[in-house]
C-alpha positions as CSV (number, residue, x, y, z in Angstrom):
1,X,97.8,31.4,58.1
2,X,99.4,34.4,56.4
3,X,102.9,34.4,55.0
4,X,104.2,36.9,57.2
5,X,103.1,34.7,60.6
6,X,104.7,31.8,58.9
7,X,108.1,33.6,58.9
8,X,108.0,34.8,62.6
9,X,107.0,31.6,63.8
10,X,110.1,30.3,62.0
11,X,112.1,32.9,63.2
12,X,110.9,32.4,66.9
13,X,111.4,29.0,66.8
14,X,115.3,29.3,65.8
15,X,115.9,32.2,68.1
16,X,115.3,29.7,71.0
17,X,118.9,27.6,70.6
18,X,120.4,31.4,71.3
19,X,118.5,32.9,74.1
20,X,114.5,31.5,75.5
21,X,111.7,33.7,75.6
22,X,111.5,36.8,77.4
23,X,108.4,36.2,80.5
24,X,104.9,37.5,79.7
25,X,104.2,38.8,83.6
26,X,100.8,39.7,85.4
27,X,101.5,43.2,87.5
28,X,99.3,43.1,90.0
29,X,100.4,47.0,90.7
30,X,99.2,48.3,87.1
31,X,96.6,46.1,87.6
32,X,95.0,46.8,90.5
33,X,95.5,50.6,89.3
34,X,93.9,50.6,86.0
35,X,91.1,47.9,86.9
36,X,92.4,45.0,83.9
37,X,94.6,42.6,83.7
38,X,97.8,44.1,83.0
39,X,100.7,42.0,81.4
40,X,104.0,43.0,81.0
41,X,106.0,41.3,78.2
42,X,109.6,41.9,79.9
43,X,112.1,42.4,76.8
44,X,113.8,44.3,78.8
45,X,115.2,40.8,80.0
46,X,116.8,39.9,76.9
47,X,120.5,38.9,77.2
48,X,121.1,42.5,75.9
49,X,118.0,44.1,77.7
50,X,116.0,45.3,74.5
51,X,113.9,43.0,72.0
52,X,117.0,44.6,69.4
53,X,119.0,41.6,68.9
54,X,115.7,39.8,67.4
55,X,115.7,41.7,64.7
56,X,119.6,41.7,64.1
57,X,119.2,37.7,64.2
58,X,116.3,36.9,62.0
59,X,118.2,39.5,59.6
60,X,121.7,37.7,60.1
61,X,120.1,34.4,59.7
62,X,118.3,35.0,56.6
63,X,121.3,37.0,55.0
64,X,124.3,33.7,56.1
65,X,121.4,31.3,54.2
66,X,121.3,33.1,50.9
67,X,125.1,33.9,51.1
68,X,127.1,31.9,53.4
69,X,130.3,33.4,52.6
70,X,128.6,36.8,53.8
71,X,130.9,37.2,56.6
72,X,131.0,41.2,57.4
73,X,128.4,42.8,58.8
74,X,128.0,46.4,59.2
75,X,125.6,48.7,61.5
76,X,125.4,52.2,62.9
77,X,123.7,52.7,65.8
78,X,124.5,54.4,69.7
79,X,122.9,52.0,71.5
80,X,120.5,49.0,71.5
81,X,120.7,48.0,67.7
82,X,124.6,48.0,68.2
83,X,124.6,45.9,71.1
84,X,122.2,43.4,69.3
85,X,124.2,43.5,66.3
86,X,127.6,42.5,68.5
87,X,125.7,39.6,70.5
88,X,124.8,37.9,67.1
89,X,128.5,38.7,65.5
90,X,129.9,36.5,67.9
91,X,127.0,34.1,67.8
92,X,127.4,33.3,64.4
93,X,131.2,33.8,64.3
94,X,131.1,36.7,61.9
95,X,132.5,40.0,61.8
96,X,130.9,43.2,62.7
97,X,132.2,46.7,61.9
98,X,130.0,48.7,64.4
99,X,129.9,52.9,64.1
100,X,129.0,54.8,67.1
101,X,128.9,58.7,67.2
102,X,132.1,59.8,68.9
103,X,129.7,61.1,71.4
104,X,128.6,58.2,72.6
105,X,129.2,57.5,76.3
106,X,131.8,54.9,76.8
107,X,129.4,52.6,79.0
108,X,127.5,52.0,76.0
109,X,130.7,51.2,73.7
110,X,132.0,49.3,76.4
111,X,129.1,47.5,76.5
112,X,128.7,46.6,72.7
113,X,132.5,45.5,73.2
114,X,131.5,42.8,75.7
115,X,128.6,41.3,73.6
116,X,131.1,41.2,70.8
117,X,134.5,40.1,71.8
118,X,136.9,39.5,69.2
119,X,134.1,39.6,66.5
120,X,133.3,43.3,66.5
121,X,135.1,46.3,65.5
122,X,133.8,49.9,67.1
123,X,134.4,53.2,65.0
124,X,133.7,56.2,66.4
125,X,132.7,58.5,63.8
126,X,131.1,61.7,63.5
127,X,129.5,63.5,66.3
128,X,125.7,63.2,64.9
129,X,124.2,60.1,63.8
130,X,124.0,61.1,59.9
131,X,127.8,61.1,59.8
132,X,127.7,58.2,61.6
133,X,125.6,56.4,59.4
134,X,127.1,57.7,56.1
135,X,130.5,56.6,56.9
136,X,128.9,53.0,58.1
137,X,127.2,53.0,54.3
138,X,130.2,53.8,52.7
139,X,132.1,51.7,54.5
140,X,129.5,48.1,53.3
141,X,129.8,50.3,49.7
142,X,133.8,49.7,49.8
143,X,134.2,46.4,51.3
144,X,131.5,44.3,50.2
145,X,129.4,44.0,53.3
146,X,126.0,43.3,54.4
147,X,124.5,46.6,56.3
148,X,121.9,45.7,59.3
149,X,119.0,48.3,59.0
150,X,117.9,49.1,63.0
151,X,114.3,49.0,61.9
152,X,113.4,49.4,58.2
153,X,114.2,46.1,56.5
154,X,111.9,43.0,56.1
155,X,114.0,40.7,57.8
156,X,114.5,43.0,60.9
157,X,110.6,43.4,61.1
158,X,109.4,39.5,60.7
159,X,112.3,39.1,63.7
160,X,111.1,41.7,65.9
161,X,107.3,40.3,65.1
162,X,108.9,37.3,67.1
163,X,107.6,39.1,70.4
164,X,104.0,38.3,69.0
165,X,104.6,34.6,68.6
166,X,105.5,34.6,72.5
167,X,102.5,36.8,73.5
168,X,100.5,34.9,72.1
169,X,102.1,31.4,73.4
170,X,102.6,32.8,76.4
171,X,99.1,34.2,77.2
172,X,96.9,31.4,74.6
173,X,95.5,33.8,73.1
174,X,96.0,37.6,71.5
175,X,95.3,40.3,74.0
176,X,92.6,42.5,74.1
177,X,94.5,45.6,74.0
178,X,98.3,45.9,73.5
179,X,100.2,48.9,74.2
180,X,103.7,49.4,71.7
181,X,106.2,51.8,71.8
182,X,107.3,53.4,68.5
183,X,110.5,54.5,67.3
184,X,111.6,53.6,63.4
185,X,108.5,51.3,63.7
186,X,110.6,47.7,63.2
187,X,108.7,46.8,66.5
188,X,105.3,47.8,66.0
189,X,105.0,47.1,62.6
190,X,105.8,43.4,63.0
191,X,103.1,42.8,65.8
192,X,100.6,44.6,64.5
193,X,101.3,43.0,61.0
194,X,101.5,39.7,63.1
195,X,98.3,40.4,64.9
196,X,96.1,42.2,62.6
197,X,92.9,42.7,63.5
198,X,92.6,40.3,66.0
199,X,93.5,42.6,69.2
200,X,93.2,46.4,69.8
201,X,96.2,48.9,69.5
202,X,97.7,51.9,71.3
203,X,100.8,53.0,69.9
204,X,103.0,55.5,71.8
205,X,105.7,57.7,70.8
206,X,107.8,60.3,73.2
207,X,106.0,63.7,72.6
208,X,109.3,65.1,71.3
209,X,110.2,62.8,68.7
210,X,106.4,61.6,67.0
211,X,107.2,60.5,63.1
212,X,104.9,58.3,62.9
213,X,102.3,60.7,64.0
214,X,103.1,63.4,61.3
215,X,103.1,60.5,58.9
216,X,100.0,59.4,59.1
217,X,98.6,63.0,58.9
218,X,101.3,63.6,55.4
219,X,99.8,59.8,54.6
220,X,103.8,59.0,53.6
221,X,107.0,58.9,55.6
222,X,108.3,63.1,56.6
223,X,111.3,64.2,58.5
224,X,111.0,66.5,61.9
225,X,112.9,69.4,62.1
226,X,113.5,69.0,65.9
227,X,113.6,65.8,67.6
228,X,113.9,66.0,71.7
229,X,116.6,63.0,72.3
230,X,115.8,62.4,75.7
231,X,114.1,58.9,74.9
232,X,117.0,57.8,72.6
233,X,115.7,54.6,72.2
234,X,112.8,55.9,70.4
235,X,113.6,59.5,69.1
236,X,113.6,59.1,65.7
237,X,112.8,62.2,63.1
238,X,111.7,59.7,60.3
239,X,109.8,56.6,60.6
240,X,110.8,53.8,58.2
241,X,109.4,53.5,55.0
242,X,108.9,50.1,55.1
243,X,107.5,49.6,58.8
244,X,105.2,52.9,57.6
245,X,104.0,50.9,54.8
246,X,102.6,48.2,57.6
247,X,101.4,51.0,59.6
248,X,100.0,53.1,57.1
249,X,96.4,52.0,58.1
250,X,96.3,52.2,61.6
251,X,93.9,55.1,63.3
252,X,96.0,58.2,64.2
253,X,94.0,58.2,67.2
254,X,95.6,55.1,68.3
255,X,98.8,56.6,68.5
256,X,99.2,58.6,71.5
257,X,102.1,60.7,72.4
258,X,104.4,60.4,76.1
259,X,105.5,63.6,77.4
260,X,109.4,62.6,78.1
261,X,109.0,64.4,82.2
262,X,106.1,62.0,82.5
263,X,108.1,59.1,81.2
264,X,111.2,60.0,83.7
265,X,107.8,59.6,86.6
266,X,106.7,56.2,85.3
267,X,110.7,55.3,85.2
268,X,110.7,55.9,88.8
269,X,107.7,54.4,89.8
270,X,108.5,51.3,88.1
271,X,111.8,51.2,89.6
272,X,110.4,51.9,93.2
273,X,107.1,50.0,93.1
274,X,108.3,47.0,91.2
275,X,112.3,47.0,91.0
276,X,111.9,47.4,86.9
277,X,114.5,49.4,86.0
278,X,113.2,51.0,82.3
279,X,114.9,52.9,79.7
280,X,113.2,56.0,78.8
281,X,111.9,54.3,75.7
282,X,111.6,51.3,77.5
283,X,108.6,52.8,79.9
284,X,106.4,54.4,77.0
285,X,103.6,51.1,77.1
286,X,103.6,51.6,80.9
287,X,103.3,55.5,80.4
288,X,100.8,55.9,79.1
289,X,98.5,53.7,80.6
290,X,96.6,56.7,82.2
291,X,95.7,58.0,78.8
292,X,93.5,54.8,77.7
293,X,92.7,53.9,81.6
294,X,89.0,53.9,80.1
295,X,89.5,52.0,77.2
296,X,91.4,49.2,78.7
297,X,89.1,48.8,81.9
298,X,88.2,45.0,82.5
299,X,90.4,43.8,79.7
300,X,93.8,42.1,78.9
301,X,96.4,44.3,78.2
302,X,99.6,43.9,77.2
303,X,102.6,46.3,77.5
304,X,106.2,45.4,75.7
305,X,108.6,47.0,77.9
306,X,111.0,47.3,75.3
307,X,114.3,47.8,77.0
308,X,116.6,48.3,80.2
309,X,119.6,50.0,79.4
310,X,119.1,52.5,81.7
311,X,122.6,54.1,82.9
312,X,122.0,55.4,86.9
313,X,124.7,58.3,85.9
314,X,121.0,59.6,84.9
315,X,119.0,58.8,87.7
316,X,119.7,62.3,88.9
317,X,117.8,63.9,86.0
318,X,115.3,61.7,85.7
319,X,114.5,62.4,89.3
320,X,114.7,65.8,88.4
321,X,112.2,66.2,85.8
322,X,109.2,63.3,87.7
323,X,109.6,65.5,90.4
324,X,108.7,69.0,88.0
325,X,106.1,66.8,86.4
326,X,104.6,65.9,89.5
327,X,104.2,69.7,91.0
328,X,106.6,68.7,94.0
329,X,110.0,70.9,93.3
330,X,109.8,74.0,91.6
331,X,112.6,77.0,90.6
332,X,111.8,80.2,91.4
333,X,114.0,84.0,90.9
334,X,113.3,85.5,93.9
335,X,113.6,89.6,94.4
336,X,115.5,90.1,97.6
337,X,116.1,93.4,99.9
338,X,119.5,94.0,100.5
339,X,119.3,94.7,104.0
340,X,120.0,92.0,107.3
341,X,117.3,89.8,108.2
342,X,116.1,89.5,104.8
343,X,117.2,86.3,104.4
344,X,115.7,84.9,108.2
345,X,112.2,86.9,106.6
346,X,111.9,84.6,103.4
347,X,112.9,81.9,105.4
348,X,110.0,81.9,107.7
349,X,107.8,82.0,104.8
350,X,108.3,77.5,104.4
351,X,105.9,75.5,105.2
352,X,107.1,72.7,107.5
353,X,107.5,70.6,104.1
354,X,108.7,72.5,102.1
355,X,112.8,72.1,101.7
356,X,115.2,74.2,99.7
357,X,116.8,72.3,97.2
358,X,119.1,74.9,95.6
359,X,120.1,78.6,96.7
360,X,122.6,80.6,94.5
361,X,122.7,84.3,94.6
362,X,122.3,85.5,91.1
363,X,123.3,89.2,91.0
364,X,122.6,92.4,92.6
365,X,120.2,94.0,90.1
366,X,119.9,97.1,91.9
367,X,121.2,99.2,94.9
368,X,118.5,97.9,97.2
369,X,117.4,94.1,95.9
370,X,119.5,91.2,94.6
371,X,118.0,88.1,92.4
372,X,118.3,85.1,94.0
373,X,117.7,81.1,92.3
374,X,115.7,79.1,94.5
375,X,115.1,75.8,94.3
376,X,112.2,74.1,96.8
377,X,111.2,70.7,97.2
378,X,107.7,69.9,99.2
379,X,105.4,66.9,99.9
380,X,102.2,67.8,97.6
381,X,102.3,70.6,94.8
382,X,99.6,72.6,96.9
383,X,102.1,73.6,98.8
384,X,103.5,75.7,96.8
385,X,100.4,78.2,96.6
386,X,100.3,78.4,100.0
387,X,103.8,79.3,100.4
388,X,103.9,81.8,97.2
389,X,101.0,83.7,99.2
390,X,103.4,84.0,102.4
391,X,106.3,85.3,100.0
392,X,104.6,87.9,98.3
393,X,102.6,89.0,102.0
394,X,106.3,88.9,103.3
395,X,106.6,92.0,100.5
396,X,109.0,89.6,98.3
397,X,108.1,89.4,94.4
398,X,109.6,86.2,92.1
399,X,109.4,84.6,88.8
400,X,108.5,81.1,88.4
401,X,111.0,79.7,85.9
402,X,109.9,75.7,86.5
403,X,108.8,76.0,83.3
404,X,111.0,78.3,81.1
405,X,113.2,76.3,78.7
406,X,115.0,79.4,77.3
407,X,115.8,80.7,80.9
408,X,116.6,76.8,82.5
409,X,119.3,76.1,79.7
410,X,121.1,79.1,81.6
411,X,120.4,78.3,85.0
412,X,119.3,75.1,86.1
C-alpha cells in the first residue's frame, strides 16, 4: 500500500470522533436514466454541507502534532473553506482569524460565525479575493500563525482523499467510473491519487472557470483572464500547483466542462426529483452525467456531490437561466405600431401555452412603432417557432435577445 493511502486512511479514521461518514446512496432516478448504477456520495451532508472541513482537519491535526503550541490559525475564503476552517477552530479549541471579501453576503458570514463561536474572528477585507487573501497572508506573516491553504497544501489534499477511503468502504470496492468536480483541485487530486488506476475518471469543471483544463494543454499551472463566478465553489482562475502536480497525468479528455445554465437545470432537477438541494458546484458530478451517458452505461458510477450551501435568495435565477437552457422562456424586443388594437393583435398571436412573463415598454423609436421587452414562458421550446411565425404574419418584426450577454446586462 502506497504512502499516500496510508495517510488518508489515518486521517479518515480520526475524522470519525468529529463527525461519521457522509452516506454513499444508490439513485434509482439517475439510475434508471443513464442505464448504471448510479451512486451518490452525499458530502453535501457534512455538518457544514461541503467535504471542506476534511481538508481543514487533517491539515489542523497534522499542524497541532508537530507544534502544539500552534494556536492561530488563519484562512481566506468566502465560503465553504471558511466555514470548514471555523467548525475545526472550535473543535480543537484554537483560534481562527477568518477573512471574507467585504462582499460577501452576510448569510455566509453568519454562517462561518455559528460554526465558530467564540473561536473565530471574521475580517472583512477587500472587495475581491486577492485583497482578501493578501491581507490574510500578511496578517500569519505578522503574528506568527499557521495559514490553511483551501486546496493547494499536502495536508489538505491527503484529508480531502478521505472521501476515497469511504467510497471505497462504503461500496467494497472502487467504482468503475467516478465523476469529480474540480475547482483548486484539493478534491480531485486526493481521490484520484488515492485511487489510481484502479477506477475510471471524469473530471468536470464549470465551463466558465476551466484551470485545470488550460493546464493540461500549457502542461504547468496558468491563470484565466476571465473567470464566470456563478459556480463559486469551483470558479477558480488557477489550479493549484500542488494538486496540478497529482493531476498532471490525467487525459484532458477526461475532463469535461459544465455549462453554468445547464448546472442551474440539474440544480432544479435534483431539488424536484429527489429533494437534494446542490450548490452550483455542488451539482457538476450529476451535470454532466449526459456527456459520458455512453461510457458509464452498465457500470458503477460514482458522483461526489460536493456541497449544499445553496442560499434560496437564488432560486429565482437559477430558475431563470434552466428555464433559458431548456428552450422554455425566451426575451424577445418586439417592434410595435402605435396605433389601438395593436396590443389585443400581438396578443392573439399566443399559443394556449405560452404565458408572458415580462412586458415593459422600452421607448418609442419612431413616430409610428415603439420597442417593447417581452418576456414569454411556454410548455416545450417548439412553441416558440410556432408562435414567432404568427408574430411576424401578424406584420410585427422582433429581436431575439435570450441569448445576447451585452444587451441582457442592460435589460433583463
Amino acid at each position: 500500500m502506497s504512502e499516500f493511502r496510508k495517510c488518508a486512511r489515518t486521517a479518515e479514521a480520526a475524522m470519525r470522533s468529529v463527525f461519521p461518514a457522509t452516506p454513499l446512496q444508490l439513485n434509482a432516478h439517475l439510475s434508471a436514466r443513464f442505464g448504471a448504477d448510479i451512486w451518490l456520495k452525499r458530502e453535501d451532508l457534512t455538518p457544514v454541507r461541503s467535504y471542506k472541513l476534511r481538508g481543514a482537519f487533517n491539515a489542523m491535526r497534522k499542524c497541532r502534532a508537530t507544534d502544539p503550541d500552534q494556536r492561530i490559525f488563519v484562512c481566506a475564503s468566502a465560503g465553504n473553506h471558511a466555514q470548514g476552517v471555523a467548525f475545526m477552530c472550535k473543535h480543537f479549541d484554537v483560534q481562527g482569524v477568518i477573512f471574507m471579501p467585504v462582499t460577501t453576503p452576510q448569510q455566509k458570514i453568519f454562517k462561518t460565525q455559528v460554526f465558530g463561536g467564540e473561536n473565530v474572528e471574521i475580517r472583512l477585507v477587500g472587495d475581491y479575493f486577492d485583497d482578501t487573501l493578501a491581507a490574510a497572508q500578511s496578517y500569519c506573516a505578522e503574528a506568527g500563525a499557521a495559514f490553511l491553504s483551501p486546496f493547494d497544501d499536502e495536508d489538505v489534499i491527503e484529508g480531502q482523499a478521505s472521501v476515497a477511503v469511504e467510497i471505497e468502504a462504503q461500496l467494497g470496492r472502487a467504482p468503475d467510473h467516478i465523476i469529480l468536480p474540480v475547482g483548486g483541485g484539493g478534491l480531485s487530486s486526493g481521490i484520484y491519487s488515492y485511487f489510481g488506476a484502479t477506477t475510471d475518471y471524469t473530471l468536470v469543471e464549470p465551463e466558465g472557470g476551466m484551470s485545470l483544463a488550460a493546464a493540461l494543454d500549457a502542461t504547468h499551472p496558468v491563470t484565466l483572464a476571465h473567470v464566470d463566478s456563478f459556480v463559486d465553489g469551483a470558479a477558480v482562475a488557477r489550479i493549484g500547483d500542488k494538486t496540478f502536480a497529482r493531476l498532471a497525468t490525467m487525459d484532458p479528455a477526461h475532463v469535461l466542462a459544465a455549462p453554468e445554465d445547464r448546472i442551474c437545470a440539474t440544480m432544479l432537477e435534483m431539488l424536484n426529483v429527489e429533494g437534494i438541494v446542490l450548490e452550483p458546484a455542488g451539482a457538476l458530478a450529476v451535470d454532466v452525467l449526459t456527456d459520458v451517458a455512453d461510457q458509464i452505461r452498465g457500470k458503477t458510477v460514482v458522483c461526489v456531490t460536493s456541497g449544499g450551501n445553496f442560499d434560496f435568495e437564488r432560486l429565482p435565477e437559477v430558475k431563470e437561466r434552466a428555464q433559458r437552457y431548456s428552450g422554455v422562456k425566451k426575451y424577445f424586443i418586439l417592434r410595435m405600431p402605435q396605433r389601438p388594437g395593436a396590443l389585443r393583435d400581438f396578443l392573439e398571436t399566443l399559443g394556449p401555452e405560452d404565458d408572458i412573463a415580462r412586458f415593459e415598454y422600452l421607448k418609442k423609436s419612431a413616430r409610428n412603432f415603439g420597442s417593447v421587452l417581452i418576456g414569454i414562458e411556454t410548455s416545450k421550446p417548439e412553441n416558440f417557432e410556432a408562435l414567432f411565425e404568427r408574430i411576424a404574419a401578424a406584420g410585427m418584426t422582433f429581436t431575439d435577445i435570450t441569448n445576447d450577454e451585452t444587451l441582457g446586462q442592460f435589460v433583463l
